[in-house]
N, C-alpha and C positions, 0 to 999 in steps of 0.2 A: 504493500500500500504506500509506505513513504518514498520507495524506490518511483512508483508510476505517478506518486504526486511532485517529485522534484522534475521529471523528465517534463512534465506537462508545462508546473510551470515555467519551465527555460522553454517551451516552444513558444509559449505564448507572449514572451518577451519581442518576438518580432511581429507581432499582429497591430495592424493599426490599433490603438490607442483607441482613438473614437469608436471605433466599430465596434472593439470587444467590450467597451462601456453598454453601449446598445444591446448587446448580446446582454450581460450578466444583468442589467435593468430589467432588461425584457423577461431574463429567466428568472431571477428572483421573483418577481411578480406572480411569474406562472406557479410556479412550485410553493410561494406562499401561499397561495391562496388554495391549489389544488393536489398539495402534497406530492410525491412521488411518481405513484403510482397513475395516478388521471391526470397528472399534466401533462400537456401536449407540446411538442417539439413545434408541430404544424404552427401553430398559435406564437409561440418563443419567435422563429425565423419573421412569422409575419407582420410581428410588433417591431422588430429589433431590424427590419427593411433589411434582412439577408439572404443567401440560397439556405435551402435543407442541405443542400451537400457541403459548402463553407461552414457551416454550423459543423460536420461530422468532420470535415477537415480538422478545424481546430482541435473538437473534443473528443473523437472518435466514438463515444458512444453518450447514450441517455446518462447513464450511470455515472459518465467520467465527467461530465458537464456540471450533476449536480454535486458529487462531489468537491469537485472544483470550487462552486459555488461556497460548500462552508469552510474550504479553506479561505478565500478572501474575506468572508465576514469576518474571520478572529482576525485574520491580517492585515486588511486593509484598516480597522480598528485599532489594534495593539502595537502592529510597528509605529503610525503617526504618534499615538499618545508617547510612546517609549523614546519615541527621537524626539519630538518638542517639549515632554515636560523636563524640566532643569532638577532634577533629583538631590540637587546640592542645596537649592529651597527648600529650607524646613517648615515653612508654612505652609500644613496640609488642607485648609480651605483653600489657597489660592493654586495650591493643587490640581484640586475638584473642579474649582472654577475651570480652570486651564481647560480638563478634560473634558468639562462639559461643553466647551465652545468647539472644540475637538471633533465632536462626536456631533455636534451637529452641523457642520461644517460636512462632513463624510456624509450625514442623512443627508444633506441638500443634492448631495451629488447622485448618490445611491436610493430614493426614498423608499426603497422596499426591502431594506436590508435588517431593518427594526423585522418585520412580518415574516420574513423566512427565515433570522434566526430564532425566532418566538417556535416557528413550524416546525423545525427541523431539529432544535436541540432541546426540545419539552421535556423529551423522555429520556435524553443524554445522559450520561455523567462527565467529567471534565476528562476525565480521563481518555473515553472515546473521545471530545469532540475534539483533544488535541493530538489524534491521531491523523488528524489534516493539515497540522503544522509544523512540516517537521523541524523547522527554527524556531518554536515558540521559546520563551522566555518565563520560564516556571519559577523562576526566583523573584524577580521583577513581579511577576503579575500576583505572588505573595505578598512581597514585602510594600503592596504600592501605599497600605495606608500607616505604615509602620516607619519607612525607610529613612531615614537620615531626619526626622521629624523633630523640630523646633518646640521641644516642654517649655522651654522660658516664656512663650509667647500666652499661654496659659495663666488664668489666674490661679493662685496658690492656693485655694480652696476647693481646685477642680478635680475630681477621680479622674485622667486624662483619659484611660483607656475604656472609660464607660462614656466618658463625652464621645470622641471617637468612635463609638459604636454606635451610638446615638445619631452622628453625622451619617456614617457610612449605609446606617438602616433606613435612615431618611430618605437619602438618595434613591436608595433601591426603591423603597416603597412610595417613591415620588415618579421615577422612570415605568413604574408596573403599573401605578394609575395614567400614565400618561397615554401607556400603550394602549389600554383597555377603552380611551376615548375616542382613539385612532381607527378610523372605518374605514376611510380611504388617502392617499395620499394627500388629497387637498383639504382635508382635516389639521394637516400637520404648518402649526404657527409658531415659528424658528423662533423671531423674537419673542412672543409669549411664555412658550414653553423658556427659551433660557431668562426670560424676566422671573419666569416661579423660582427654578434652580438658583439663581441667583438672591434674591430676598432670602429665601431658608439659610442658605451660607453670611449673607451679611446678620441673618438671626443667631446664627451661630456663634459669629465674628462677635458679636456686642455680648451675648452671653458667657462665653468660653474665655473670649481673653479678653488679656489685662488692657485696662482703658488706650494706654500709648500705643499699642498694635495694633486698633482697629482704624478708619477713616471717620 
């Protein structure tokens, strides 16, 4: 499996750029919404303005196309945040900030990449789902709310790593109600949604630390 996903992806390093964008739009879509088994190829080529045979070029088959597919959701995700956030900042709100502008930055480009990883990794464990990457970063994608992280910034009455939890579960349970509002892509309002994300973090910011660290 990691041998046929490293080959695939160095083939697809020479594919127009635009086109293969149109392809994986098109097929996340499909496969969001129709899972595996009843999504149609026919549909994918005809959304994504390509032949059926350039489509089986690229990916030689159904199976290797969607596969493909969840490698790029953890990838195209996890390499951006890993190369833009500055890890040597210990302030893990401005963190989160970072990643949340990150992550919807990637949705504007991708917007059905929220829906087919929701489809595809439901039933997952992390284990399998980063059997699609074979460069993932298992230390990194631990330590992200731990790592080099700035206590001083903290007031001196705080439990940090119950605040911290408190943060990190917010988030979660902020991103899970966002999805469950999302019906179709033009539901999806970038600046809204990062205006919630943001508020909760400056709520954090005023609560967690000490007065001279927040704005």
């Amino acid at each position: 499996m990691v041998r046929q996903m490293q080959d695939l992806i160095e083939k697809l390093k020479n594919v127009d750029l635009e086109k293969l964008n149109r392809i994986i739009n098109s097929a996340m879509k499909e496969f969001g919404e129709n899972g595996f088994e009843k999504a149609s190829t026919n549909k994918i080529v005809k959304d994504a303005n390509v032949s059926k045979g350039l489509l089986f070029h690229y990916f030689g088959t159904k199976e290797n196309l969607y596969n493909y597919l969840k490698y790029f959701a953890i990838e195209s995700m996890s390499e951006q945040i890993f190369q833009e956030i500055d890890f040597e900042d210990g302030d893990i709100l401005e963190r989160i900030k970072k990643t949340i502008y990150i992550k919807m930055g990637i949705a504007a480009k991708y917007p059905y990449i929220s829906d087919f990883s929701v489809q595809v990794f439901k039933d997952s464990s992390l284990e399998e789902i980063l059997e699609f990457v074979p460069n993932f970063n298992m230390e990194d994608y631990i330590s992200f709310y731990t790592k080099n992280i700035d206590y001083s910034l903290f007031k001196d009455n705080i439990d940090i790593e119950k605040a911290v939890n408190i943060v990190r579960w917010t988030m979660d349970g902020l991103s899970e109600d966002i999805k469950k509002k999302i019906k179709t892509k033009d539901d999806i309002n970038f600046d809204k949604i990062s205006k919630e994300f943001y508020e909760y973090l400056d709520f954090f910011k005023i609560h967690f630390y000490k007065e001279e660290n927040y704005d």
